[in-house]
N, C-alpha and C positions, 0 to 999 in steps of 0.2 A: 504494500500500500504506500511506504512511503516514498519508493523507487514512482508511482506515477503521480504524486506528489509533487515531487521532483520537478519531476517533467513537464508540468501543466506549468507551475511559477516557471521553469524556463521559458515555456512557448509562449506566457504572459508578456515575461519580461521581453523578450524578442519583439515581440508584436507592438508593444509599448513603444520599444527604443528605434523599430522600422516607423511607426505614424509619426514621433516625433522627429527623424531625421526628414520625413518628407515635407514635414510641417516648414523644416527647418529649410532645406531645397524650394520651395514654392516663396520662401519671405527672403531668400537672398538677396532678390533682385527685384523689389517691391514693383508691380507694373499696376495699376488701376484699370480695368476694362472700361472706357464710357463710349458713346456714340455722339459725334459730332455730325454737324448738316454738312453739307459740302454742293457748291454750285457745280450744278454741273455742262455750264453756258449756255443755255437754253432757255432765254428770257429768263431770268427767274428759279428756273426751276431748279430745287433742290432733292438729293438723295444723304440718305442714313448712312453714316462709314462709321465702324467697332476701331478704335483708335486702343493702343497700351502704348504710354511712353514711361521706360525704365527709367530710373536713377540717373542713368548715365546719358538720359535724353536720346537713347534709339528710339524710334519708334515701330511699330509693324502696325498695319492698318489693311482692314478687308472691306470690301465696297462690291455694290451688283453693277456693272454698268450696263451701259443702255440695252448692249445685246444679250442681257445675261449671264455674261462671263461675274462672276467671281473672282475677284482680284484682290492679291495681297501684293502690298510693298512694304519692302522694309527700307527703312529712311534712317540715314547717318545724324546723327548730331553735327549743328554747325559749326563750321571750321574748317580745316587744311585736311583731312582725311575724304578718301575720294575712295572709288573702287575702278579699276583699272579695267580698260575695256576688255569687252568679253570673255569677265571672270564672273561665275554666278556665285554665290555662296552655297552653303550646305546647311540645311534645315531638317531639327531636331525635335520630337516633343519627347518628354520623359526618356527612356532608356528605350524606345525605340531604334531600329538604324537610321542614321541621317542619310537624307533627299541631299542627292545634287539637284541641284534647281538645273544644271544645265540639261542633264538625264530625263528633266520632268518634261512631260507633256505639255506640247506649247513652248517649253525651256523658261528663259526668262530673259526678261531686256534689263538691258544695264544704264544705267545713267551716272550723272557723275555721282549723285549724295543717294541713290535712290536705286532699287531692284525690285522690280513687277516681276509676279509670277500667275498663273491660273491655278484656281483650286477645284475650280469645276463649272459647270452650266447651269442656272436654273430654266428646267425643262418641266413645264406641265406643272408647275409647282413642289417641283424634285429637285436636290441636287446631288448626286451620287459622289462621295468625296471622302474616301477614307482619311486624308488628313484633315481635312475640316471637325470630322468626327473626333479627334483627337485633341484637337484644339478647341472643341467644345465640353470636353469632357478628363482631358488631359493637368497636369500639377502646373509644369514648367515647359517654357521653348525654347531653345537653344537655336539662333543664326551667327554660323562661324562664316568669316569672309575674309579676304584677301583686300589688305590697302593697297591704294596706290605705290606709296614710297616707303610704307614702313612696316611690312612683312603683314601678320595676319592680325583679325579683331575676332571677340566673341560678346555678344548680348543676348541678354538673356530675360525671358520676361514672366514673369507668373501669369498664370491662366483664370484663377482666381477671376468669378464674377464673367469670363470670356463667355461663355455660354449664352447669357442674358445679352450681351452688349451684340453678338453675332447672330443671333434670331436678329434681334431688333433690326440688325442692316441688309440681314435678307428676305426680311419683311413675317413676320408671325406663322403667314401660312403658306410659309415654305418647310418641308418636310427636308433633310440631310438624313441620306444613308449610305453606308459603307463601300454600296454596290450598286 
C-alpha cells in the first residue's frame, strides 16, 4: 500500500511541477490577445485583425481579407533590424515541429519589418487550418527568423485569451477545423 502511495504523491507532484512550468512558458513572454479595426481602403470600410504585441514589441497579427484568405504577419519592432530578402522565418506553437513558412502553402512574402503568410481560406463559412487550431487553443508561439545584419531573432508570444480575439477576426460564425 504504501509502495502506491508513493506513486500517486509522485505522479501528483509531477503533474503539479509540469502545469506550473507551462504556466511559467505561456507568462515568459506576456502577449495580450485584443482585436483592433483596420481600414481596409474601401471608402470607409473596416475589418476585425487578432493583434498580440510581446514585451519586446513583435507583433503577429491575423486578418480575413477580402478574398478570404487568412493572413498572418508577423511585424519587427521599430528600428534597424530588417529581414533579409527571401528568408521566411520558422513558426512554432508549443513543442510542436516548427513551419518553415517558406515550405508553407502559399510560402510567404517578405518585406523589410514585416512577413505575410496564409493560414487558410474561409470557404462556406469553414476554415480548415491545423495551425490556426493551435493557435487557438495552443500555451505559446515561437517565430525564429533570420536579420538582416545581425544573424538570427526569436519572439515569442503567449496564446492566452488568442482564441477569443481570433473568432472575433474571423467573424463568430466561422467554424476552424483541423481538416
Amino acid at each position: 500500500m504504501r509502495v502506491k502511495t508513493g506513486l500517486v504523491r509522485r505522479a501528483r507532484l509531477w503533474a503539479a511541477l509540469l502545469a506550473t512550468c507551462l504556466q511559467l512558458l505561456a507568462t515568459a513572454s506576456p502577449a495580450d490577445w485584443k482585436v483592433v479595426q483596420e481600414s481596409t481602403g474601401n471608402e470607409g470600410a473596416t475589418r476585425d485583425v487578432a493583434v498580440s504585441e510581446n514585451e519586446t514589441r513583435h507583433r503577429l497579427e491575423v486578418r480575413v481579407d477580402s478574398d478570404g484568405t487568412v493572413l498572418a504577419s508577423f511585424v519587427l519592432p521599430p528600428g534597424l533590424t530588417r529581414f533579409p530578402e527571401g528568408y521566411c522565418p520558422t513558426f512554432q506553437v508549443d513543442s510542436r515541429r516548427p513551419v518553415n513558412l517558406a515550405t508553407w502553402p502559399g510560402g510567404c512574402q517578405v518585406f523589410a519589418q514585416q512577413v505575410q503568410f496564409a493560414l487558410g481560406m474561409v470557404r462556406d463559412k469553414r476554415v480548415a487550418s491545423p495551425v490556426l487550431i493551435q493557435l487557438m487553443n495552443g500555451i505559446v508561439a515561437a517565430v525564429r527568423y533570420r536579420q538582416e545584419y545581425a544573424g538570427y531573432g526569436e519572439a515569442t508570444f503567449s496564446l492566452q485569451g488568442s482564441k477569443q480575439a481570433l473568432t472575433a477576426a474571423m467573424g463568430r460564425n466561422v467554424t476552424v477545423t483541423a481538416r
